[in-house]
C-alpha positions as CSV (number, residue, x, y, z in Angstrom):
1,X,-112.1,80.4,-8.8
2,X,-112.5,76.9,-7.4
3,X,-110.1,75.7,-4.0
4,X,-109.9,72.9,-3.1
5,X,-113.1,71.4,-1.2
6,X,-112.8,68.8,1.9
7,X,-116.3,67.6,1.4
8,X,-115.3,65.8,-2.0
9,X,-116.6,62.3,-2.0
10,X,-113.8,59.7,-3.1
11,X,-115.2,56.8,-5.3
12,X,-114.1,53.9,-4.1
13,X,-111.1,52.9,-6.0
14,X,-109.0,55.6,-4.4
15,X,-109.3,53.8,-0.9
16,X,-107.0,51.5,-2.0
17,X,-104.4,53.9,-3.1
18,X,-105.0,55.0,0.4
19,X,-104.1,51.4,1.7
20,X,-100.7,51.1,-0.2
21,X,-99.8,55.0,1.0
22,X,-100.7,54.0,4.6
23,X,-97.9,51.9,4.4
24,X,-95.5,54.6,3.9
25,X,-97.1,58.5,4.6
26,X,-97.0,58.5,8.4
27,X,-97.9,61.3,10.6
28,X,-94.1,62.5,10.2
29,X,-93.9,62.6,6.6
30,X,-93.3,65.2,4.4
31,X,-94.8,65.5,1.4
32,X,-94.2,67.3,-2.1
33,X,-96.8,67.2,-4.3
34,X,-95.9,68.1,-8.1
35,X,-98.4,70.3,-9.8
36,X,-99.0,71.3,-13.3
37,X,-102.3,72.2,-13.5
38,X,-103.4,68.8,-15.9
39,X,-105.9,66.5,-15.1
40,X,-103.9,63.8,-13.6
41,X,-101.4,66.4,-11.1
42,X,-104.4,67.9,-10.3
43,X,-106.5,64.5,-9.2
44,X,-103.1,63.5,-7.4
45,X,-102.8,66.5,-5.6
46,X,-107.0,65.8,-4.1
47,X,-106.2,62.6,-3.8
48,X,-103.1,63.5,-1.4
49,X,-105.1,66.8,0.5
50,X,-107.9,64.1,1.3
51,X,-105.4,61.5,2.6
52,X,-104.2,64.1,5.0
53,X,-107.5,65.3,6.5
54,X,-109.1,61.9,6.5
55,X,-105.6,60.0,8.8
56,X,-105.6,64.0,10.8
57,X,-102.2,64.2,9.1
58,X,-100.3,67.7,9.8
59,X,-101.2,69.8,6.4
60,X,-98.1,71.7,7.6
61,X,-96.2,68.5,5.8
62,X,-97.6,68.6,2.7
63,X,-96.5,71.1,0.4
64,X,-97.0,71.5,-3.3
65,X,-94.6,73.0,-6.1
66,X,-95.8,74.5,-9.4
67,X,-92.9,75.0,-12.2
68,X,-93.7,78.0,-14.9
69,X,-91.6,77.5,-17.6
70,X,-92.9,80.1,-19.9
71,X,-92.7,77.6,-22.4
72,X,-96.3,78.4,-24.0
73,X,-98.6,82.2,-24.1
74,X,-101.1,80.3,-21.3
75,X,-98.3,79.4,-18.4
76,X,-98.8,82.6,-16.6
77,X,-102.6,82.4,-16.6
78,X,-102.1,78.5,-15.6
79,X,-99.6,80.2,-12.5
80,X,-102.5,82.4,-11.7
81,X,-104.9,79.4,-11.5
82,X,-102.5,77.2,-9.9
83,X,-102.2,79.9,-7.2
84,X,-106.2,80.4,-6.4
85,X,-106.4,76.7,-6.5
86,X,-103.8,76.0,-3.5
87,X,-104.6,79.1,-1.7
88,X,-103.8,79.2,2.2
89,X,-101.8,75.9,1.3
90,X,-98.2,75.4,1.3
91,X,-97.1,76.1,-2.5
92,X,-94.2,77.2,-4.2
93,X,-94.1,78.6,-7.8
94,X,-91.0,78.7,-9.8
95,X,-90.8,80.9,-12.5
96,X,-88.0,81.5,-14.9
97,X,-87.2,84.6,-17.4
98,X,-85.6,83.0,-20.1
99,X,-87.3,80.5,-22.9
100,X,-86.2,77.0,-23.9
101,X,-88.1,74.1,-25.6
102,X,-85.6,71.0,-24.7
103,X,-88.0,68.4,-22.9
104,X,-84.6,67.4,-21.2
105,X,-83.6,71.0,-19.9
106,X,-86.8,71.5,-18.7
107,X,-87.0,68.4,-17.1
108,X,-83.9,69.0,-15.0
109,X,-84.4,72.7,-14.6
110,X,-87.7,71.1,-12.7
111,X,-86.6,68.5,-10.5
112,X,-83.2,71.7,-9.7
113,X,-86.3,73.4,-7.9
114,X,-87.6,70.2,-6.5
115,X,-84.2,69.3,-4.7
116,X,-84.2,73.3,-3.3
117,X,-87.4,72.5,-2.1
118,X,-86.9,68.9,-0.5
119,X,-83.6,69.7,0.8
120,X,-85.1,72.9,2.4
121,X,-87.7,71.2,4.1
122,X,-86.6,67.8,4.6
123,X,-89.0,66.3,2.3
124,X,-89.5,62.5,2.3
125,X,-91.8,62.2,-0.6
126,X,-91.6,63.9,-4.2
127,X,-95.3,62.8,-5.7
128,X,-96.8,62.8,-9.3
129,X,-99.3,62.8,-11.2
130,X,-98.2,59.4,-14.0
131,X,-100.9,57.2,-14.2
132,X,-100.9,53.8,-16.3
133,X,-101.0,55.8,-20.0
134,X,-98.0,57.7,-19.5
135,X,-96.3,54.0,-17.9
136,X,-97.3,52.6,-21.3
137,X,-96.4,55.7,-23.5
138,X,-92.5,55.6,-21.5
139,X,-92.4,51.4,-22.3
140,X,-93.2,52.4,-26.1
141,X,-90.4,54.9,-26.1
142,X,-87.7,53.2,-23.7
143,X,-88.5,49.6,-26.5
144,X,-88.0,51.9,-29.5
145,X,-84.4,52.7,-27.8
146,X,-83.7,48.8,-27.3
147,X,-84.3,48.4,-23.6
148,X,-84.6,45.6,-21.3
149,X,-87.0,44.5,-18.9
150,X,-85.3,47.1,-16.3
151,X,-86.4,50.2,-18.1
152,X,-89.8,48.2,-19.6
153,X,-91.0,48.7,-15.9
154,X,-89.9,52.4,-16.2
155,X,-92.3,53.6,-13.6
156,X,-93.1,52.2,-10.0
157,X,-95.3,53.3,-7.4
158,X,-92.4,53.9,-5.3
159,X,-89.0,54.4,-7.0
160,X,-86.1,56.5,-6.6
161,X,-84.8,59.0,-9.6
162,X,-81.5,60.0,-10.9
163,X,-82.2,63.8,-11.0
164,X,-83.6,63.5,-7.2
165,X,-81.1,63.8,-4.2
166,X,-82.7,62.5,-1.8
167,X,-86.2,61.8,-1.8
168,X,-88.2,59.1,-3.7
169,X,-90.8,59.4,-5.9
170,X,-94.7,57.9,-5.2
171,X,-96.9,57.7,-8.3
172,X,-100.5,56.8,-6.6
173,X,-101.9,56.7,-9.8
174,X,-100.7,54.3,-12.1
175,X,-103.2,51.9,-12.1
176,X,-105.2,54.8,-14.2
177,X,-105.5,55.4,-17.5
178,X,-105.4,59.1,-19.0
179,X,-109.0,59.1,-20.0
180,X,-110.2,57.3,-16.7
181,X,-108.1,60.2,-14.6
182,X,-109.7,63.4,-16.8
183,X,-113.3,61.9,-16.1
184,X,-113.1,61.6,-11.9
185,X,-111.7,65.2,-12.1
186,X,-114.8,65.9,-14.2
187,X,-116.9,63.6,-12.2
188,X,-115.4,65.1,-8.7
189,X,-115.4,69.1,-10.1
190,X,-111.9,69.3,-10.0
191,X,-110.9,71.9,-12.7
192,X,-107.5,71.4,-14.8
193,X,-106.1,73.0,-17.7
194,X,-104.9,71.3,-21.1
195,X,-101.8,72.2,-22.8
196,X,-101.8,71.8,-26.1
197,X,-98.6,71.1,-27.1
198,X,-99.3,67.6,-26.1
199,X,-101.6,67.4,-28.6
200,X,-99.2,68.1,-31.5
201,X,-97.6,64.7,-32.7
202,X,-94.6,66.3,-34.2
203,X,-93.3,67.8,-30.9
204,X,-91.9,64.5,-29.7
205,X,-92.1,60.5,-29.7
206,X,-94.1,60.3,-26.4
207,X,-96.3,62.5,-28.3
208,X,-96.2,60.4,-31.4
209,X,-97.0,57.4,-29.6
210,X,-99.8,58.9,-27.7
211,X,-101.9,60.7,-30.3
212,X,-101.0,57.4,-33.0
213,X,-100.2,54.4,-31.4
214,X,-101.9,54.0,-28.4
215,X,-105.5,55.3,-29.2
216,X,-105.4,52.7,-32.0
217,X,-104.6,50.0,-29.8
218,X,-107.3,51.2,-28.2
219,X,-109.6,51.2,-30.6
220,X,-109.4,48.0,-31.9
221,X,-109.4,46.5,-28.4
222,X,-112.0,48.2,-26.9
223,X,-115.0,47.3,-24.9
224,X,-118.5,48.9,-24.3
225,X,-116.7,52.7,-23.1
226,X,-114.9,54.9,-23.8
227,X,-112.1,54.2,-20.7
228,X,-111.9,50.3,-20.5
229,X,-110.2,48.5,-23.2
230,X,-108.5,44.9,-23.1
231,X,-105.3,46.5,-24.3
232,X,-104.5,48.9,-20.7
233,X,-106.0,46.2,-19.1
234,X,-103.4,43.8,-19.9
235,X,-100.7,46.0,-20.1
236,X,-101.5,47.0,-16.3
237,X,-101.2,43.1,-15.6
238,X,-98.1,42.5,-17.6
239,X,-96.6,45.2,-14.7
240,X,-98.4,43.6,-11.7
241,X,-96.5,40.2,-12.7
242,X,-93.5,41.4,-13.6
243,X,-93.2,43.4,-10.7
244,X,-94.6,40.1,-8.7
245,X,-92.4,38.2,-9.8
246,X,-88.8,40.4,-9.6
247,X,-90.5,42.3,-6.1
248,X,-88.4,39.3,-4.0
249,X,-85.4,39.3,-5.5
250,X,-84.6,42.7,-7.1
251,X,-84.0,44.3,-3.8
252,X,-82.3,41.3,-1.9
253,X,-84.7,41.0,1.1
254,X,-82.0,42.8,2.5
255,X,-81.1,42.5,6.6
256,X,-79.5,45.7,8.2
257,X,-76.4,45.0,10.2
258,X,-75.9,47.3,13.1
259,X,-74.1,50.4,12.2
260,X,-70.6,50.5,14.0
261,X,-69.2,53.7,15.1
262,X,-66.0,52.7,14.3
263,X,-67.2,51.9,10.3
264,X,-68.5,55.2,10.6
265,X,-71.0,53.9,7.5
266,X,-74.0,55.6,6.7
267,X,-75.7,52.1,6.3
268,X,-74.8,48.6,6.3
269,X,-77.2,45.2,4.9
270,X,-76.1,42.0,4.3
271,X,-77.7,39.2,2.1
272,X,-77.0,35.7,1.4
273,X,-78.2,34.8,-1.9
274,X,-77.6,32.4,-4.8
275,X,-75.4,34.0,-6.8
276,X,-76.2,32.5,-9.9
277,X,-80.0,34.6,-9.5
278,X,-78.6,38.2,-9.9
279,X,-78.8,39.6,-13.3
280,X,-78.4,43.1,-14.7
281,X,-81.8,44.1,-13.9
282,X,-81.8,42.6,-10.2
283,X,-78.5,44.2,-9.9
284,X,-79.9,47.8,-11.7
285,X,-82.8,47.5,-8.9
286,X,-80.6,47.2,-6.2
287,X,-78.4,50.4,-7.3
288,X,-81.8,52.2,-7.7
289,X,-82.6,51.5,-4.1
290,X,-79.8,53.0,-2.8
291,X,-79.3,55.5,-4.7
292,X,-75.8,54.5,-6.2
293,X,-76.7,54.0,-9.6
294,X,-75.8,57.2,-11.5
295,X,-73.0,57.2,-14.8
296,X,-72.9,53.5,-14.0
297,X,-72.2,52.2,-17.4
298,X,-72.7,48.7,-19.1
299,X,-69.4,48.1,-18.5
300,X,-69.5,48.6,-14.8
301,X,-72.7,46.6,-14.8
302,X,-71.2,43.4,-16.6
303,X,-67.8,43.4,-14.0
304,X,-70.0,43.5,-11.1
305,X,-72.3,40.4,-12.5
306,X,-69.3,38.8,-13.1
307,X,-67.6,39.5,-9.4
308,X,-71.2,38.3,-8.1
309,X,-71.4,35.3,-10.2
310,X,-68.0,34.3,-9.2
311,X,-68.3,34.6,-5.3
312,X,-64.5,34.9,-4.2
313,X,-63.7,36.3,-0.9
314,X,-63.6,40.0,-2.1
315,X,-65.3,43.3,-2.8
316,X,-66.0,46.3,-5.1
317,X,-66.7,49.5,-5.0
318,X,-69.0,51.8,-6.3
319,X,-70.1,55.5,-6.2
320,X,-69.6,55.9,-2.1
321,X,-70.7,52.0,-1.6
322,X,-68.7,49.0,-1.0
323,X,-70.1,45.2,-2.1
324,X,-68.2,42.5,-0.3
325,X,-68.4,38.8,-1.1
326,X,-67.7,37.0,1.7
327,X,-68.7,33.3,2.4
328,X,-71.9,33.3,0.6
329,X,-72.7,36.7,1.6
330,X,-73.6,39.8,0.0
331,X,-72.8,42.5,2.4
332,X,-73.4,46.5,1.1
333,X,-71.7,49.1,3.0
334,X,-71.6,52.3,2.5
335,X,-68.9,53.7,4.4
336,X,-65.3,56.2,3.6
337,X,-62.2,54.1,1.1
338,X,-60.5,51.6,2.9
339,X,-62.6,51.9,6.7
340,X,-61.4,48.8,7.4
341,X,-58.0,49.5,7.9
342,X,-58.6,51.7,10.7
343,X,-57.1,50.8,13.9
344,X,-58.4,51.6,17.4
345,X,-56.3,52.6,19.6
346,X,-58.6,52.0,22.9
347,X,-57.3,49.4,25.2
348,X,-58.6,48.5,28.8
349,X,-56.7,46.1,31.6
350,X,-59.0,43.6,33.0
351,X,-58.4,43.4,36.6
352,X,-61.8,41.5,37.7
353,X,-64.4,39.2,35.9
354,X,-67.3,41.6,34.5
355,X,-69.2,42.5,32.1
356,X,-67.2,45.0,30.3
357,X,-68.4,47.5,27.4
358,X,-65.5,48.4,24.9
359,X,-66.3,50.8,22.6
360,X,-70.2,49.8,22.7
361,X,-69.2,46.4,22.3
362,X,-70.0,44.3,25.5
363,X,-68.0,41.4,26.1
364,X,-68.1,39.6,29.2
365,X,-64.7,38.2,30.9
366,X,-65.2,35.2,33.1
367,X,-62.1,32.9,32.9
368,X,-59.6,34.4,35.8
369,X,-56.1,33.2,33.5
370,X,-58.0,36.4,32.0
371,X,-57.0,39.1,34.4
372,X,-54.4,42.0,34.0
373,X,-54.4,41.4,30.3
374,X,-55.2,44.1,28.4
375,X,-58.9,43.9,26.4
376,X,-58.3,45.8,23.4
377,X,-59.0,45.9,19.3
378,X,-56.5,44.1,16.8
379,X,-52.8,46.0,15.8
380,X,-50.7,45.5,13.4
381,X,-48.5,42.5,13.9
382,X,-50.9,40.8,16.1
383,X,-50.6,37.0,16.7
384,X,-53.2,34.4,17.3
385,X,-51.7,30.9,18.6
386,X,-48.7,30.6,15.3
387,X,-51.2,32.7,13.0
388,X,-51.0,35.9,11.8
389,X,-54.5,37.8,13.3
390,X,-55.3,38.2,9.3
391,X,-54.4,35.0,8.0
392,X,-56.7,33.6,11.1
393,X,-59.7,35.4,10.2
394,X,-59.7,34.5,6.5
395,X,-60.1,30.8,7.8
396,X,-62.5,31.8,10.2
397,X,-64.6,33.0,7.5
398,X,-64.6,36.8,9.3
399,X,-65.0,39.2,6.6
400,X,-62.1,41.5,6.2
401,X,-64.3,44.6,7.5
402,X,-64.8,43.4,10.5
403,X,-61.4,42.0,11.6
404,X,-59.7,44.8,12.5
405,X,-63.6,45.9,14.8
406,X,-63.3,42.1,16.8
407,X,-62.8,42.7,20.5
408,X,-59.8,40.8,21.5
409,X,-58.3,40.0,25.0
410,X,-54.1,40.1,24.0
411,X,-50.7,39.6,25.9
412,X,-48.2,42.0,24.1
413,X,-49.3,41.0,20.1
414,X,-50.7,37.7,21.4
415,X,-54.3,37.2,21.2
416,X,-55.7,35.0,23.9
417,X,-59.3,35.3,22.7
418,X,-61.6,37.2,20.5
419,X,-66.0,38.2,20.7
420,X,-67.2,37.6,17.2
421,X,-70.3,37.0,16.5
């Protein structure tokens, strides 16, 4: 049985999928590789075994997971493959005892052994195998179900997923077509199996649209071979500009604030945009990129765009993540209900001029009128000049979760000054 071979000669066209997962597959990261034993999980999983020897990566980081349903008479002789193949490597095989067909159950009974796995191992990276056919064959399905541009562009490079926990997905391959992927693993000796359900149109629409649709697009646009034809070709464009042209807004060109222990937020961005530029799909991206965007419904969707396109001094809340609208700002915090209305209880009495650290905030006192007041956080009932601390802020323009996190110098409930930035 064939292993895998470290003298395999790359054409090429794979050294720029090494250039775009340079960018993101460090010496650190862990990988999970998903393997099914077809053409393109098995070119992926080369491809990724390659990338590791050629950038002296760890191998101890990448791991590879092979799910046997049981679905068809040939899965346990696929297992058996599967395990020769990746032998001495790090590989899990899941196997279950009981039978069903569902593309849907199977699909989460999968990714319930990826999460064991990730979680397990604190894996960065889940990685397929989808290349630019299955992209087009997911468009055809998600249009036939009256999507929008947001689910048109189904499939990214890098993307998060619902049914994943933590990790995202990387599909180096989807600037391939089906045919193109099957004739490098010929080309390359790199065995794979078939399964042959996919080749029964009346198992399911992907299937439909594969076996019908798309080959006769592909016939009548074809060129001089057998894997070029104007049709992928411009569907692979239509992406790139699509994905050109959203790329710098759909995720906000976001700027991290500094995490406060007092917040005690996981993370914290802010970003001043035009309002009037976020749509559903910007919006939908965003959620994606946190994470945050499961059971959100249409309704959900259409009261955030209009909260956004109103911009009032507010915020909502969504799945563990807060959205505050504050002076032209977009600030997205994720953080427990109602942080900002903790109070801190720390106070310190100035009794010199110095540079004093409160609570990791460093504020420097250096007017003597100053000294044997106390340098503390904001309380209830706190005064600034005939102001209310609260009603002050608001025309300040200091965004109600960080009022109540301002480093103030106070007599009693009067503040004397305050270190905003």
């Amino acid at each position: 049985m064939k292993t895998i071979k470290e003298n395999i000669v790359l054409p090429n066209e794979f050294f720029q999928i090494f250039d775009k997962l340079s960018k993101i597959v460090f010496s650190n990261t862990k990988i999970l590789v998903a393997v099914s034993g077809w053409p393109d999980s098995m070119l992926v999983s080369v491809l990724l075994y390659k990338y590791f020897l050629e950038n002296n990566l760890d191998l101890d980081n990448l791991f590879f997971v092979h799910c046997n349903h049981k679905t068809r008479i040939e899965t346990d002789n696929e297992e058996s493959f599967i395990r020769s193949f990746f032998g001495g490597l790090n590989l899990y095989v899941c196997k279950y005892d009981w039978f069903d067909k569902w593309e849907n159950v199977l699909r989460e009974r999968r990714y319930g052994q990826f999460n064991r796995i990730i979680e397990s191992n604190s894996i960065d990276y889940l990685i397929t195998g989808h290349n630019l056919t299955d992209r087009i064959e997911s468009s055809f399905m998600n249009m036939c179900r009256g999507a929008g541009l947001n689910w048109f562009l189904s499939m990214r490079f890098l993307d998060q997923n619902n049914l994943l926990s933590s990790a995202q997905i990387i599909r180096p391959l989807l600037d391939l077509t089906k045919k193109s992927v099957e004739k490098f693993c010929d080309n390359l000796s790199i065995p794979y199996v078939i399964d042959k359900s996919n080749l029964d149109q009346n198992t399911s629409l992907r299937n439909k649209i594969r076996l019908s649709i798309l080959p006769y697009l592909a016939e009548i646009s074809n060129r001089n071979d057998d894997i070029s034809c104007s049709f992928f070709d411009s569907m692979n464009q239509i992406y790139k500009d699509l994905e050109s042209k959203y790329s710098k807004v759909e995720i906000w060109n976001l700027i991290e604030i500094k995490k406060s222990p007092y917040r005690n937020a996981d993370f914290a961005f802010l970003r001043e945009i035009p309002f009037g530029f976020i749509d559903e799909n910007v919006f939908l991206q965003v959620l994606k990129k946190f994470n945050i965007y499961l059971d959100v419904t249409k309704k959900t969707l259409d009261e955030f765009l209009q909260f956004f396109h109103k911009a009032e001094q507010w915020y909502k809340y969504i799945n563990g993540v807060y959205f505050f609208v504050s002076n032209g700002k977009i600030y997205i915090i994720k953080a427990k209900q109602n942080f900002w209305e903790k109070c801190i209880e720390k106070e310190i009495i100035i009794d010199k001029l110095w540079d004093v650290e409160i609570w990791k905030n460093g504020v420097n006192i250096d007017d003597e009128s100053l000294i044997w007041k106390y340098l503390r956080y904001p309380k209830r009932g706190d005064k600034i000049w005939s102001k209310s601390w609260w009603k002050y802020c608001i025309n300040k323009k200091i965004p109600i979760f960080w009022r109540n996190f301002v480093p103030v110098i106070a007599d009693w409930n009067q503040i004397l000054k305050y270190f905003y930035k």
